[in-house]
N, C-alpha and C positions, 0 to 999 in steps of 0.2 A: 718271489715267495712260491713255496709251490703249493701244490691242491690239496693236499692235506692239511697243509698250515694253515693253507685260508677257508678250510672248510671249519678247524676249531678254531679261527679267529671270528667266523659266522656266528657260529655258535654260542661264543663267549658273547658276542655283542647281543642275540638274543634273550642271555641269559640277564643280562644285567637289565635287560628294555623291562623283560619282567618282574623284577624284582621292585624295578622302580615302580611298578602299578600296583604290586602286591604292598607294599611299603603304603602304599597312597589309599589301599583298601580297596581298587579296582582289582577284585580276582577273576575276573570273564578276562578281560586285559591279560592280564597277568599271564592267566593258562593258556590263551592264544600264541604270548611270545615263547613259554617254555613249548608249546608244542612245535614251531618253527627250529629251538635248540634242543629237541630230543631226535625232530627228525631230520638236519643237520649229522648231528652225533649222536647214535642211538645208544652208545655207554654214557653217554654225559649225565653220570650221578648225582650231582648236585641238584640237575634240572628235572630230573625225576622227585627228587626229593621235597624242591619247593614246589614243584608243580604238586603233589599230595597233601600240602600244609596249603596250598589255596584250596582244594579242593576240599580238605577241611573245613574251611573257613566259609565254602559254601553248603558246608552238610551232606556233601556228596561224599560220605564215606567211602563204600564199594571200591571208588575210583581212587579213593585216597587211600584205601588197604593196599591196594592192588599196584601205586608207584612207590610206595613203601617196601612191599616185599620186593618188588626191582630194586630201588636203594640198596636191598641188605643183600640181595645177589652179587651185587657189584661191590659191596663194601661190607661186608657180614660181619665187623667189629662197630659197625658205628650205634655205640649206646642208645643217642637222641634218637634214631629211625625206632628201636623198638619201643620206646617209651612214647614217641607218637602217634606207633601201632597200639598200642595200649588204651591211648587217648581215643584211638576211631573206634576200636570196639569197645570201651565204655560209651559211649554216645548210642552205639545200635543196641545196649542194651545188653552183652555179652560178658558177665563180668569174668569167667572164667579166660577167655582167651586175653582179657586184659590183664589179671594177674598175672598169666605164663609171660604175658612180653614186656610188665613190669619189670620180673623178675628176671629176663634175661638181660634189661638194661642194668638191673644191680650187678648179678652176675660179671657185665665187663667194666662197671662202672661204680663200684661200691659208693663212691662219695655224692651220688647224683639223689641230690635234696629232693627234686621236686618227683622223680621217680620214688622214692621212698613215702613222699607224703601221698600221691596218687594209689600206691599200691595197699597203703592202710585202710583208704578212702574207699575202695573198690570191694577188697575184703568188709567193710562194714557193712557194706551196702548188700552182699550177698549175703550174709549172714541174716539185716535183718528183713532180706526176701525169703529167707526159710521161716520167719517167725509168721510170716503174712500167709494168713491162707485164705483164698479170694474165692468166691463164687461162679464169677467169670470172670476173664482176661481182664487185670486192668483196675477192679472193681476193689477199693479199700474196704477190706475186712472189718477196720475196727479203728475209731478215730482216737489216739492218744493223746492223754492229758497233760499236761504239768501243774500239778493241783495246787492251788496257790504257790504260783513258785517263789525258792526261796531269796529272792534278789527284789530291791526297788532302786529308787533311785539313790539311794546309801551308796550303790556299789558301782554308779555311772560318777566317773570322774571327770570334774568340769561340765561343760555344755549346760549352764546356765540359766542361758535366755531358753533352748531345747525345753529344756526342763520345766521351768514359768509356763509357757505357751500350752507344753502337754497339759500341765496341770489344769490351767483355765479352760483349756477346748473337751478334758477328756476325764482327767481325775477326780474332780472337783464335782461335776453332774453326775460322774457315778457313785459316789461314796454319800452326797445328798441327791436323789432321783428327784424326789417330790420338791424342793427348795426350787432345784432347778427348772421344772415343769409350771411350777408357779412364776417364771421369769421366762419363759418360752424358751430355755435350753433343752436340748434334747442328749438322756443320758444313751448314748448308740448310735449306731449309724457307722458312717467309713469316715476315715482319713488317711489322708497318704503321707509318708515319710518319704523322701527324696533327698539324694545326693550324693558327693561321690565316692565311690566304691570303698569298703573298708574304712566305714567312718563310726560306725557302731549301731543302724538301723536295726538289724534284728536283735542287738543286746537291746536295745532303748525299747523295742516293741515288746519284751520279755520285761523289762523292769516298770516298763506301765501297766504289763497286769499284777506284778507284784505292789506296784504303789497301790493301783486300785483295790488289792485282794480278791481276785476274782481269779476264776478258772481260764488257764491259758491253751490255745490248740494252734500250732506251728504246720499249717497244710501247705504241703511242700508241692512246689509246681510240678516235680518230676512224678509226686506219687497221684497227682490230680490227673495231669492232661496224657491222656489213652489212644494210640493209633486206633480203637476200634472203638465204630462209632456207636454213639450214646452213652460210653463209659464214662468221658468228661462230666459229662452233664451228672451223671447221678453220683460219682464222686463228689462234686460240688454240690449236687442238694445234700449229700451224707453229711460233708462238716458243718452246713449251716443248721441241717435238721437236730445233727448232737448240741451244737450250743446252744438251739434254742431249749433242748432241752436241759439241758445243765445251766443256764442262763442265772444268774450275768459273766459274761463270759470275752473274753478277747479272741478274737481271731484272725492271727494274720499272715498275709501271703508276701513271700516275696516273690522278687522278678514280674512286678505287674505286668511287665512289656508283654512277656511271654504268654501271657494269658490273656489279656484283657487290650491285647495291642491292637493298632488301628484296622477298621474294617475295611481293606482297599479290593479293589473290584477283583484282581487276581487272588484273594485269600478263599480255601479252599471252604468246602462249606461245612464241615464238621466244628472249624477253627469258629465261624461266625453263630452256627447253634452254641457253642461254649461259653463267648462271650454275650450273646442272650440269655442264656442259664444264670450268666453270672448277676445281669442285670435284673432279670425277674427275682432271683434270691435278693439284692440289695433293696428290690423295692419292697420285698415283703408280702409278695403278690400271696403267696399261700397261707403267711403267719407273717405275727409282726417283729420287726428286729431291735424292737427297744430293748433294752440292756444287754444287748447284744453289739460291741465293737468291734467293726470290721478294720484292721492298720493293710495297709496295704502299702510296700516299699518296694523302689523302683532307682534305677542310675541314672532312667531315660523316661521323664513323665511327660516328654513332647511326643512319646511313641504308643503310650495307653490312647485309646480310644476315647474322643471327645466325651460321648454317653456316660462313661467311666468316669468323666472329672463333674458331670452336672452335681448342681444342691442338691444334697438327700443323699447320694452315692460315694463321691471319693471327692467331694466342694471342697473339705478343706483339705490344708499343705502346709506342712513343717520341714523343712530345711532344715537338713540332719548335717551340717557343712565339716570344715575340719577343724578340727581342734586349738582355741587358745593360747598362749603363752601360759596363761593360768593353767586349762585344763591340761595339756601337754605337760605341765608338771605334776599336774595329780595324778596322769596316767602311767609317770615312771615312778611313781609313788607307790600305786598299786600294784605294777607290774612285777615289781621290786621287792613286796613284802612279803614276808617267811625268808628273806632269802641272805645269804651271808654280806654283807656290805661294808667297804671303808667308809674314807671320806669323799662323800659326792654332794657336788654344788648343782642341786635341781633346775639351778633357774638358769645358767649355765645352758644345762640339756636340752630344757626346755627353748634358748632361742636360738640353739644351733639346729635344733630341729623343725625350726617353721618349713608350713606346708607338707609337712607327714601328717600319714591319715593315721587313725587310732590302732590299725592292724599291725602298722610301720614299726609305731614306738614298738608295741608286744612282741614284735621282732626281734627288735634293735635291744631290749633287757636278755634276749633270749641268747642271742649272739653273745654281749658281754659277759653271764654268766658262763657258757661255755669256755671261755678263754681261762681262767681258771680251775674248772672243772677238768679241764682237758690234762692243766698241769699236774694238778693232783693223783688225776687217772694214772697218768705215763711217770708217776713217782716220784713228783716232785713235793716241796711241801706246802700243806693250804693253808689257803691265805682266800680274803674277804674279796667281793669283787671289788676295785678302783675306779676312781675316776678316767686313767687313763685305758683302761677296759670298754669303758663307756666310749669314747672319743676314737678308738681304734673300729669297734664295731661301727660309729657314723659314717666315718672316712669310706669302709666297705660297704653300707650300704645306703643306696640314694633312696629317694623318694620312690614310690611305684605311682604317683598320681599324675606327673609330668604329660607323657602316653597321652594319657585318657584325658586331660584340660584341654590338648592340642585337638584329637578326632570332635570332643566335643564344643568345642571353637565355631570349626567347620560349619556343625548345626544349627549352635545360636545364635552364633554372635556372626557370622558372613564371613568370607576370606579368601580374595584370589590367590592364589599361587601360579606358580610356571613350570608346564607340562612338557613332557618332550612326546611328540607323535609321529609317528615316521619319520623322523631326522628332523623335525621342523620343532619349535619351541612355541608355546600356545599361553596365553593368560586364558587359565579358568578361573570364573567365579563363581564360590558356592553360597549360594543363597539361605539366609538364617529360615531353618524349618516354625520358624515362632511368630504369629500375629504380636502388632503392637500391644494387646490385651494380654498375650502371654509372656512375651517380656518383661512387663510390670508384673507378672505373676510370680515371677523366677528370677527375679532381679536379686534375690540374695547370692543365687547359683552364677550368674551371669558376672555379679560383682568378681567373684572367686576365679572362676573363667579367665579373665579379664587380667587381676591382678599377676596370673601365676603364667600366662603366654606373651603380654606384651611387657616389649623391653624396657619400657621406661618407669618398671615397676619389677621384672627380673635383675635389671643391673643393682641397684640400691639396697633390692635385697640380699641379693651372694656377698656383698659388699659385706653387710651387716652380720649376714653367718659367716664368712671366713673370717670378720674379726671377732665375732664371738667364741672360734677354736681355737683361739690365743691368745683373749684376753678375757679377765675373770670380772 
């Protein structure tokens, strides 16, 4: 073999060491091996490329613009590099240079979905920063309402028991305050919504203020937490100060993590005044927050801040989980309606889709409508979406939840696997981030976990959905 050949067989073997650690969510790992296969082979495109997509992943944009515009040196047709570059300068807050690299990924890629949805997404966002005009850096101008909005739980399909629990912990003491106070229920305070992604937390926190009829306020993490300090803090006294005055009022945050995440001894110290802001506002220290509802939703409520979960704060927790057989078919029900349709067997859909989240199904109507849509477009003649439209679109598209069961496995539930490190093969074990007290906290999340990663609970059920895509 000669030197060259064994310098890109070096290389490749580097590359793949990192991939395996980026795959595993070790990105220090990871950038260590692409930096031995960049410098190895200093064209090695690829290694450029995942090295910027870890580098991502550690928030280290700069370094991640910077092996992206090498990517596109070396490969100036590759779509994904601009639409990644797009992804790091929406993060540092740049929406202009994100649209330009959006649009250069359409440009060579027209059909590239997720560049089209990002590029909407970004435009929005600039838009409604020209509406904001702020004081100083950072500082929300004006907290907006959704005045009794027009949705309750009429228009949340399935989710049931969801539903029950809201009602008793949350609807019910605000619609009677005094009933409830003569019973020691308290109409206010926090509770948190938890679970996994795309399951309908922020619709269900929006149809609870419409059940209650009360004034809703959607304080968004990005427009709350301000690189310049003292911003946070007084963004966050601004929304609780508007509800109290517009009270009785909802108001809810998502991405608890991000705000209200653990106090650990490296977090910087703006982050830990934020999260005491937040604390002194849920305790009421300057005004009291009776009919005042704080919902606070979260993927990861093992990574909010112990203080964050005591009585009084965010004590209670609703398991926002995924959707039923039942509700899974009300949710193509909804999705469905206004819209041309043959003949479709709901319940059919409904158990070939176990374990889609509610974002999934919204998808998966979205996909099948287009298949006929499409025909019509290109002149053919229309005709109602089918069943086999429905069954076409599953086939294309899987679950998105699979991913995210397996990372968070890892944390609650413990899980060795086998490492490779420097040529050697290693059993690591990761230890569940949960006290015994938190697992019986989470034990509905943990059930789900459980059900959707191990196999003797995988096998029975692909079993059950491949023969429900052929038999009725």
């Amino acid at each position: 073999m000669g030197e060259d050949e064994q310098r890109e067989e070096d290389a490749q073997n580097y590359y793949k060491t990192g991939n395996e650690y980026y795959e595993k969510g070790n990105f220090d790992q990871a950038v260590e091996y692409y930096n031995k296969a960049i410098e190895t082979d200093p064209l090695f495109d690829k290694a450029y490329y995942n090295r910027g997509l870890a580098y991502a992943c550690k928030e280290e944009y700069d370094k991640a613009i910077e092996d992206i515009n090498k990517m596109i040196e070396l490969k100036p047709n590759f779509a994904e590099a601009y639409y990644i570059l797009g992804l790091a300068y929406e993060y540092k807050n740049m929406p202009d240079k994100a649209i330009e690299n959006y649009d250069k990924a359409l440009e060579l890629n027209p059909d590239f979905k997720d560049a089209q949805n990002r590029l909407e997404l970004a435009k929005s966002k600039k838009e409604k920063a020209k509406e904001v005009t702020t004081t100083e850096p950072g500082t929300l101008a004006k907290v907006g309402f959704l005045e009794k909005p027009n949705i309750n739980f009429n228009n949340v399909a399935g989710m049931s028991y969801a539903k029950e629990t809201i009602n008793e912990q949350i609807v019910y003491p605000f619609k009677n305050p005094q009933l409830a106070k003569k019973y020691g229920k308290m109409a206010g305070g926090g509770i948190m919504f938890y679970g996994p992604p795309g399951c309908g937390k922020t619709f269900m926190a929006k149809a609870t203020a419409g059940q209650c009829d009360v004034n809703f306020i959607h304080a968004r993490i990005n427009e709350i937490v301000d690189m310049y300090a003292g911003n946070t803090e007084k963004n966050l006294h601004r929304v609780f100060e508007t509800a109290r005055k517009n009270s009785p009022a909802v108001v809810f945050f998502d991405e608890m993590e991000a705000l209200g995440g653990k106090r650990e001894a490296d977090m910087q110290g703006f982050q830990k005044m934020a999260i005491n802001q937040f604390l002194a506002e849920m305790d009421g220290l300057e005004s009291t927050t009776e009919n005042i509802l704080v919902i606070g939703a979260t993927n990861a409520p093992w990574d909010v801040d112990a203080a964050m979960k005591r009585s009084g704060r965010f004590g209670k927790t609703i398991y926002v989980g995924l959707p039923d057989k039942k509700s899974r078919e009300a949710l193509f029900k909804l999705y469905c309606k206004n819209r041309p349709l043959g003949r479709v067997w709901w319940g059919r859909l409904a158990r070939v889709t176990e374990g889609y989240s509610s974002s999934d199904i919204k998808q998966l109507c979205d996909d099948a409508a287009t298949i006929p849509w499409k025909e019509a477009y290109e002149g053919k003649k229309e005709r109602p979406i089918s069943m086999r439209d429905f069954m076409k679109a599953i086939r294309k598209r899987k679950s998105s939840l699979p991913e995210w069961f397996g990372t968070v496995r890892k944390q609650l539930v413990g899980k060795k696997e086998k490492v490779v490190q420097d040529g050697k093969e290693h059993w690591v074990e990761h230890e569940s981030k949960l006290s015994p007290e938190e697992k019986q906290l989470y034990n509905d999340l943990i059930k789900d976990v459980k059900q959707y990663t191990e196999w003797r609970y995988k096998i029975p059920r692909r079993i059950k959905v491949e023969f429900a895509k052929w038999v009725f």
